[in-house]
N, C-alpha and C positions, 0 to 999 in steps of 0.2 A: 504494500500500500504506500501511493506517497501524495506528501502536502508540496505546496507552494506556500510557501512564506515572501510577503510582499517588504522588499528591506530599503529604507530609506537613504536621502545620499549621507547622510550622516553615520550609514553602515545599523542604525537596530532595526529591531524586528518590528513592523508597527501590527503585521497581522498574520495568521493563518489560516489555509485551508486546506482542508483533506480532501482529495480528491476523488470523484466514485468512478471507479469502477464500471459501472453499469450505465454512463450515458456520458456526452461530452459538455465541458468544462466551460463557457462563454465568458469570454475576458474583454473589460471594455467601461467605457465613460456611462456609459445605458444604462439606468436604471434597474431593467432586463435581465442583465447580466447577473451570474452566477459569482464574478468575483469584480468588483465595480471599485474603478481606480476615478473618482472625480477629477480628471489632471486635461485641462484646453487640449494638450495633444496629446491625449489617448485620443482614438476613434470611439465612438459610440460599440462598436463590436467591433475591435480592435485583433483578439484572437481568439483561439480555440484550443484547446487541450482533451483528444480525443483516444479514450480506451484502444487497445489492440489484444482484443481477446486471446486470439490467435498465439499470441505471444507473452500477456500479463506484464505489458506495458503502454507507453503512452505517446502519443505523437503531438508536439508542438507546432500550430499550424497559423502563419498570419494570415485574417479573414481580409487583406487587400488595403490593410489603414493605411492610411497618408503619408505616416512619422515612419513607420517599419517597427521590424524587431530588430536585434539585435544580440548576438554573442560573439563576445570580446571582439567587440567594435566593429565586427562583419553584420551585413544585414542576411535573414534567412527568413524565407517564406516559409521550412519547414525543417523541423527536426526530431529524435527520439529523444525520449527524456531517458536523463539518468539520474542517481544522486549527485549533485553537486552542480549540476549545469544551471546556468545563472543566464537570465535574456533581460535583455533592459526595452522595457516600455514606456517612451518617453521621460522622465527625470526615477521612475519606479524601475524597482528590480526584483525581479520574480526566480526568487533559487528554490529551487526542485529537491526536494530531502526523502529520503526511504523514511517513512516513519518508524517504524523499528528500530531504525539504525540510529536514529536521531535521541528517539527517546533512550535506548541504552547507554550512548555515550550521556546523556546528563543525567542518569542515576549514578554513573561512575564518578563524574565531578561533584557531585554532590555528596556521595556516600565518600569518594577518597579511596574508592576500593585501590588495590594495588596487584603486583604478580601474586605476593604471599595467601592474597587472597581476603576475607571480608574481616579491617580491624579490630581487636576485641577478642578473635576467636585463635582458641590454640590451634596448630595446624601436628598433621598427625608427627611423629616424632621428632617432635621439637621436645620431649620431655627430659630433662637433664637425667642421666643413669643412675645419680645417686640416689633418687628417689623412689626407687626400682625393688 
């Protein structure tokens, strides 16, 4: 499963969305729209983020707007998602995250888990012999 997270030019997160699965994603200025960026150069229905069953993934698709898309500074009328891929729509930037994979890593910074494993807990023979 994965989200788009719309990130500001100041790099934070301003929002989320999870993306389904079972129908496509309408990206745009529009009211309409399934994930609504109010920015003068979005287009109204700007793009589309549409399921590939076929394969349990997603295809990145611009609906013809004015500004374009954009990744890392190319323009692209279409692409597959993966994690980490980041398209700039107009001054907005839409990165693409496996959710699973997203939320794992922020239980790990938060918890501090490490190699040794979860802190706190004795790990198997680590027991000193003399107490044997």
């Amino acid at each position: 499963m994965y989200e788009v997270a719309i990130i500001a030019k100041d790099g934070r997160v301003v929002r989320r969305y999870e993306l389904s699965g079972e129908r496509p994603t309408v990206i745009g200025r529009g009211r309409d729209c399934d994930i609504q960026i109010a920015i003068a150069t979005v287009s109204r229905k700007h793009a589309q983020v549409t399921p590939q069953h076929s394969r349990e993934g997603f295809i990145f698709r611009d609906l013809g707007s004015t500004h374009g898309c954009y990744v890392s500074g190319r323009r692209v009328r279409e692409i597959n998602v993966s994690g980490g891929l980041e398209v700039q729509i107009g001054p907005a930037t839409l990165r693409f995250e496996n959710l699973a994979s997203r939320i794992g890593a922020e239980l790990d910074r938060a918890f501090g888990e490490d190699e040794a494993g979860i802190p706190g807990e004795e790990q198997a023979g680590s027991m000193d012999d003399t107490m044997i």
